[in-house]
N, C-alpha and C positions, 0 to 999 in steps of 0.2 A: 488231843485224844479223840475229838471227835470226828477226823478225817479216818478213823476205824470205830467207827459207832456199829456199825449190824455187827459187828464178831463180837466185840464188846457188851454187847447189849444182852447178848445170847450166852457169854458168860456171866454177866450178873443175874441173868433169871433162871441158870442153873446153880445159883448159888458158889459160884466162883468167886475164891480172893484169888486178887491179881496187883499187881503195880503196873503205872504208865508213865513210861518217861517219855516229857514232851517237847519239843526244840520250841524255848524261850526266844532265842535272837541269835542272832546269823551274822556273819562279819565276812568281807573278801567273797570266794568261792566256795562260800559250801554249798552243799546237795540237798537239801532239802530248806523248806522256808518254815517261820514260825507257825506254830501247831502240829507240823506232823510230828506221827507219837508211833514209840512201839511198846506192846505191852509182853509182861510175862506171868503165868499165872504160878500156883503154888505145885503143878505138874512138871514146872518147865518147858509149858506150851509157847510158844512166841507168834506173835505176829504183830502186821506193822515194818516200818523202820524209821531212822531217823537219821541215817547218815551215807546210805545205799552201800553200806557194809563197811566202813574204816573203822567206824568207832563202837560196832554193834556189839563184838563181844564186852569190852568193859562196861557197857551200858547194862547188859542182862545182868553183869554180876551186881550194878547199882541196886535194879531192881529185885535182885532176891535178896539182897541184905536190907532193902527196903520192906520186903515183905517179912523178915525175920523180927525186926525192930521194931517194924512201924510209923519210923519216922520220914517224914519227907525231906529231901536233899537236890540242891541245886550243886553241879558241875559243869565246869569248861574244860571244850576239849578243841586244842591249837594245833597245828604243826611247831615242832622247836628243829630249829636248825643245829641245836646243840649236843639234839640228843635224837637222830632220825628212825630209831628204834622206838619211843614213847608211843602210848596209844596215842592216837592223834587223828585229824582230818590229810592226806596225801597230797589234798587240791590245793592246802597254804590258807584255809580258812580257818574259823574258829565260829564255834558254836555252845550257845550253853542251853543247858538240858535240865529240865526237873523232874523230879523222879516221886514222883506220890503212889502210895499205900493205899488201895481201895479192900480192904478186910472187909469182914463181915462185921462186926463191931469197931471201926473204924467212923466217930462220927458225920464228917460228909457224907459218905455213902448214901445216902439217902438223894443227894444231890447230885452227886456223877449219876445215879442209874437214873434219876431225872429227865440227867441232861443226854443224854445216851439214849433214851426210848424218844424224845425230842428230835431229834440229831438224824436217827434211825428214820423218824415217822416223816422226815420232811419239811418238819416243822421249823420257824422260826426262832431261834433262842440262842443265848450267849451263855458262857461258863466263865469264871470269874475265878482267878488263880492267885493265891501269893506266891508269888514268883524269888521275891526278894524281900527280906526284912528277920525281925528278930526271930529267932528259931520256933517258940510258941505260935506265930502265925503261919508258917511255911505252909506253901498246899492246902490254909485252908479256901474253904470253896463256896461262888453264892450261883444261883442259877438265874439270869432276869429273862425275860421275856419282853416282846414287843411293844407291850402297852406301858412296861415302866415295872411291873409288879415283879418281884425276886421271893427269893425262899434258899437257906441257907444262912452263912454268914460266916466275914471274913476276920473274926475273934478280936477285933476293935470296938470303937466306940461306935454306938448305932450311925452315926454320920459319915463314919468310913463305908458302912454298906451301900449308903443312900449315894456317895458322890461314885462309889464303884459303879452302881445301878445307871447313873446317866451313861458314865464314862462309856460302859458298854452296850446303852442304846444307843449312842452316835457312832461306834464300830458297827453295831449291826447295821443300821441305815444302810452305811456304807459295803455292807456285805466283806469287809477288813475283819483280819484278825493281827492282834498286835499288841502292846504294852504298853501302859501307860503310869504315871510316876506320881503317888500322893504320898502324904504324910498319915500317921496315925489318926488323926484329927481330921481327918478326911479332905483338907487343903493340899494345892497343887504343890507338889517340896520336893523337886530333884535331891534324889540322896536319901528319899525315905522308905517306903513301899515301891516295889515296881509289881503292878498288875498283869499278867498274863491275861488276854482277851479272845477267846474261842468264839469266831461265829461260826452259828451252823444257819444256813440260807439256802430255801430252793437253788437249783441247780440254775445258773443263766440259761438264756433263751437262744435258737439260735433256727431262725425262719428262713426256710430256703423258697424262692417264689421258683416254678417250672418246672414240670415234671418228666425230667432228661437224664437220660443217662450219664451225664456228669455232676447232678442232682443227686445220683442214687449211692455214688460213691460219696460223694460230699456227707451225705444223710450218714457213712459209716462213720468218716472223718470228723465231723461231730458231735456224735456216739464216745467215741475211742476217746475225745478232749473232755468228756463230761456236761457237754450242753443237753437241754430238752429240747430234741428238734424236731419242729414242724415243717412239713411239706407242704405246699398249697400250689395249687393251680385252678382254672377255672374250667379245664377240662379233664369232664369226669370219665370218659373213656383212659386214659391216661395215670389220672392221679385215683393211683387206686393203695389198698393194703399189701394187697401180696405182688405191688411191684416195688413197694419201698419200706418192706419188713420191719427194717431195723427205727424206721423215725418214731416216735413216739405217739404221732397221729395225722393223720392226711386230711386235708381239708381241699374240699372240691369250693372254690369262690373266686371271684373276681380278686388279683392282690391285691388291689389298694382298696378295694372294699374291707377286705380282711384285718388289712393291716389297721385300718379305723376303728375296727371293733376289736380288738384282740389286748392283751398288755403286754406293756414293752418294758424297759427300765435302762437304765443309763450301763447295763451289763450285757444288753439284747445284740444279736448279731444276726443283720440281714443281708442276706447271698439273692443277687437276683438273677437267675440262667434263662431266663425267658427267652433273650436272643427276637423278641417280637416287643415292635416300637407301642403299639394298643394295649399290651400288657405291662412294661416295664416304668414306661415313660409317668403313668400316672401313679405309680407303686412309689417309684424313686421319691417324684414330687415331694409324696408324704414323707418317705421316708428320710429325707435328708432335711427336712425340717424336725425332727424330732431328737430328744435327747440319749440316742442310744449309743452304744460302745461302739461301732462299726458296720459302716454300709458301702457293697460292693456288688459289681454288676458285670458280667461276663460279656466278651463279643471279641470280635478283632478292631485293631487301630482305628477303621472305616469305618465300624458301626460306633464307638465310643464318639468320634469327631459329628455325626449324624446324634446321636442321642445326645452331645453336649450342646448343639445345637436347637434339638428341641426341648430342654428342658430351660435353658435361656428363654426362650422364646414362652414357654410357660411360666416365666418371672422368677427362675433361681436365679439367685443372687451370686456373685464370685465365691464370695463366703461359703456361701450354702454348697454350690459344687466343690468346691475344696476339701469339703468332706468327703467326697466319693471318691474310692478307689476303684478305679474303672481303668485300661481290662483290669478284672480281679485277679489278685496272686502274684508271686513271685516266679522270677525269670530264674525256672528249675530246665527248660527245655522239655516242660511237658507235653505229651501227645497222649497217653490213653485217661477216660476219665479218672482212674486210680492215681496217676500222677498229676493228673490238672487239681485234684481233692487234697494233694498233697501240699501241690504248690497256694491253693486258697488256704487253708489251714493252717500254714507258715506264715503268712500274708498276716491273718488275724490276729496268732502268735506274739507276733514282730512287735503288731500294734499296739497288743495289749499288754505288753510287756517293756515295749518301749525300744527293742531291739531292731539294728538297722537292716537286716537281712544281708547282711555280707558273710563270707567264710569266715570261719573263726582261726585259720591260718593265717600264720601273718598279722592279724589283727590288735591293736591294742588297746580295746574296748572292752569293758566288763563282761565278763560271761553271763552273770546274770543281774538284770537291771537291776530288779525291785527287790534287790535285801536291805536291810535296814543295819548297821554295825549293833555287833554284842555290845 
């Protein structure tokens, strides 16, 4: 639910009940991954989705007899080859869904608006779901925060809140949202409790060095994917506001000065377009020694064999250039900067999802990597 936190949020401080059903776990091909949610309120407002429309309408009707009742309710929703009329997923996946009751006398409540003005603000924090167990626990809810501290509670024995509390400060670290498997007793017990896990984490990073017009489309392309993207160059004629609107903020500096002082994290994404050996070459250096999600460096085949060369010769290691995706992007047959942003941005896609960049014709590889089976 909290990949629709600002609508959400803006309904509970208008004093809206609503219901959010939220994609528990995912199997085969389905469309969306664990946590996205759609909500409906007591208007029949909707928004959100959770299955990019196969399973939406049975899902509203979960939610408004959720909102009638008040009870929270877990569903699965499959293809059956048996019966091709069934509500169902079209794509041959399967997905289960929990559907909770956010009333105004509904006691979490207090903890969804929480977690929801949290979510909203940017801040760090996880929501903590019973996803699965005996019906008196269903949906209910604890909120932790980064230091360890929670507020709520998931109607066990105080030791279930406490091992829920780690369980979802080691998803948050990892910026993962996902589900994890205790017993009542707050011990690890396949078969007992399954935990639904909501992080809400600053947006990743994603630092373009070079301030070029295939920079400027790239800056959109990172936008549109939900990164915070920084522009930086070391020439201030150039890297300015109103030539790269849309980045989040322009920083005139040397890059590899920049990149030393700035913070990165194991999610961060570095674009180098510099195309100049003075600028790139010491950026790279740093960058390919540090622990970030992906770094890549634009040029043609000539400059790539010239810059591997001096970055050797600066003591990268095999290893260390191994990480470099250099030219940057996938072989789309790009020529204007809109399709070269295009082809970087599938490049990164690929990587962080673990997908090969081949057509998906013909193919008989997963459509999508990182689901985890219902």
């Amino acid at each position: 639910m909290l990949d629709i936190a600002d609508e959400l949020r803006r309904w509970a401080d208008e004093g809206r009940e609503f219901a959010v059903a939220t994609v528990v776990a995912v199997g085969g091909s389905a469309p969306r991954p664990p946590g996205a949610a759609l909500a409906v309120d007591r208007a029949g407002t909707v928004i959100g989705s959770v299955s990019g429309g196969c399973v939406e309408g049975a899902v509203y009707e979960l939610c408004a007899q959720a909102l009638q009742d008040g009870e929270s309710v877990v569903e699965r929703f499959g293809y059956s080859d048996d019966d091709a009329f069934a509500v169902g997923l079209t794509c041959g996946g399967v997905i289960d869904i929990l559907v909770t009751p956010v009333g105004v006398g509904t006691p979490d409540r207090p903890v969804h608006v929480a977690a929801l003005a949290a979510a909203a603000a940017g801040e760090t924090a996880a929501l903590v779901r019973v996803a699965r167990g005996p019906d008196d626990l269903l949906g209910r809810t604890l909120l932790v925060r980064p230091d360890g501290a929670y507020e709520g509670g998931l109607g066990g024995a105080p030791v279930l809140d406490r091992t829920a509390a780690a369980e979802a400060r080691a998803l948050l670290d990892a910026g993962r949202t996902g589900t994890v498997e205790v017993s009542e007793d707050g011990a690890h017990c396949p078969g007992g409790l399954t935990l639904l896990v909501e992080s809400s984490v600053p947006p990743p990073r994603m630092i373009v060095f070079g301030a070029v017009d295939f920079a400027a489309a790239l800056v959109r392309a990172g936008k549109f994917l939900g990164y915070h993207v920084t522009l930086c160059d070391a020439r201030a004629v150039f890297a300015t506001p109103q030539r790269f609107p849309e980045a989040d903020e322009v920083v005139v500096d040397w890059p590899h000065r920049y990149l030393e002082r700035t913070g990165t994290d194991a999610r961060t994404v570095l674009c180098v377009l510099t195309h100049d050996a003075k600028f790139d070459v010491p950026v790279l250096v740093r960058a390919l020694r540090m622990p970030v999600a992906f770094v890549g460096a634009m040029g043609s085949r000539r400059t790539h064999e010239d810059r591997d060369r001096r970055l050797r010769d600066a003591g990268l290691t095999d290893a260390e250039l191994a990480q470099l995706h250099s030219p940057i992007g996938l072989d789309l047959g790009a020529r204007t900067p809109e399709e070269t942003a295009l082809s970087i941005a599938a490049e990164i896609v690929a990587t962080r999802r673990g997908g090969t960049g081949a057509p998906l014709r013909g193919a008989h590889t997963p459509i999508h990597h990182d689901t985890v089976a219902a």
